[in-house]
N, C-alpha and C positions, 0 to 999 in steps of 0.2 A: 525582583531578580537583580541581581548583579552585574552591574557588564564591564566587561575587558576589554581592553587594547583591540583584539581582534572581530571586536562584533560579534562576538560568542555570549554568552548571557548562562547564569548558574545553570548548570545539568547539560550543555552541550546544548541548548539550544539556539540558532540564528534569530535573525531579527526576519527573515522569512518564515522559517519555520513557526515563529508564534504568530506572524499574519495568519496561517493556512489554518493552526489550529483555531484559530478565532474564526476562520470564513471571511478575514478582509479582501475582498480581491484586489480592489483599488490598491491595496497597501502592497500586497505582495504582488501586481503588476508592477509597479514604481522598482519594488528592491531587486527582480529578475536580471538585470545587468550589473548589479554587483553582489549577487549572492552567487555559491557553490549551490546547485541542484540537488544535488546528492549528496552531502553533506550529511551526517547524522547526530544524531543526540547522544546523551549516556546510553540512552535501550535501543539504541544504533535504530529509529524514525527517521526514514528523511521530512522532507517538506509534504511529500506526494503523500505517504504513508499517513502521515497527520489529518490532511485534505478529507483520506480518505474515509477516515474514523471519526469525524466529522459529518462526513457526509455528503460536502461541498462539491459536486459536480463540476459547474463553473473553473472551481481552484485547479480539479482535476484534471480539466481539458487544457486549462491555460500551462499546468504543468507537465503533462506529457507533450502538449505543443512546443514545449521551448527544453526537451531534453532531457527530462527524466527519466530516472529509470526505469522502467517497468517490472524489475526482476529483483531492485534493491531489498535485500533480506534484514529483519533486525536481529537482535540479538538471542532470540529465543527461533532462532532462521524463519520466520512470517515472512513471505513475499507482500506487495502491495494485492496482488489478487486474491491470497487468503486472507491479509485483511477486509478487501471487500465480501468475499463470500460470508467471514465470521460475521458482518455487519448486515448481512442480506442487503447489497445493494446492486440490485442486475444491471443497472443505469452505469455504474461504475465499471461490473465486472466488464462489460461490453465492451467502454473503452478501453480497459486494459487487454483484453483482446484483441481488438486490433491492433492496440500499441505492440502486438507481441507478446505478452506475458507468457513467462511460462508454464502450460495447465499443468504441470505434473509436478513443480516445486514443491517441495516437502521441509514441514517443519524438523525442527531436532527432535519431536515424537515420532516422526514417520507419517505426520497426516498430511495430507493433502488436502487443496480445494475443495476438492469432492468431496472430501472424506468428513470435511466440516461443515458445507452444506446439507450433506445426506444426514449428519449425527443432528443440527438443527431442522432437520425437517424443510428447508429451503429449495422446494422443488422449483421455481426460475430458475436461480442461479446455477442448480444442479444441471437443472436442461441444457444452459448456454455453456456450458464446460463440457459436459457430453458430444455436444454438437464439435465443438470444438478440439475431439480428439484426444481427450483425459485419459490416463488407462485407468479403466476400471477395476484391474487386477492389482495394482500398489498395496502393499501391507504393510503396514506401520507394524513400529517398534516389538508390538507383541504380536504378531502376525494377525490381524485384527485387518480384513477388507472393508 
């Protein structure tokens, strides 16, 4: 990758953001006080969003602990919680749950959390978003529950 003036690196990404997509914690504990949080890429990832497509727990807690978003959307509007629900990851969803998350954020298709949990068969993650007040009734783009 390339880097510029700014600590930016080819495609918009930070020098935290590629800690988070590797799973370094170490690294991206150290760069936390000089990185933007929320910050995104070309496909508008933050750090959190990366973590989370990863897989990275750890990254995830240290990054909703120090400020991130929990609502940051990319560029195809994916919240950090519909990436974990795409990724089946209940462990994640959780935290973003209490971080706040929004259950009912909807892609630019009109899907939701749920709606991509239930389409993968991902009954945890379904549960902990039920529990937590999702509507059920949202229809996406083609009127599609």
């Amino acid at each position: 990758m390339i880097m510029a003036r700014t600590g930016v690196v080819s495609g918009g990404y930070t020098h935290l953001m590629i800690a988070c997509e590797e799973g370094d914690l170490e690294k991206a504990r150290s760069l936390l006080a000089s990185s933007n949080l929320n910050a995104k890429n070309q496909h508008g990832y933050t750090s959190l969003a990366l973590a989370i497509k990863g897989g990275f727990l750890d990254l995830v807690k240290l990054l909703l602990g120090n400020g991130a978003s929990p609502n940051a959307i990319n560029n195809a509007g994916q919240s950090p919680l519909f990436l974990a629900c795409w990724h089946n990851r209940p462990a994640i969803v959780q935290l973003l749950l209490e971080a706040k998350a929004d259950v009912n954020l909807a892609d630019q298709r009109g899907w939701t959390p749920l709606m991509i949990s239930a389409y993968h068969d991902f009954e945890e993650v379904a549960d902990l978003l039920l529990r937590h007040g999702c509507n059920i009734e949202h229809r996406d783009c083609v009127s599609t529950t």
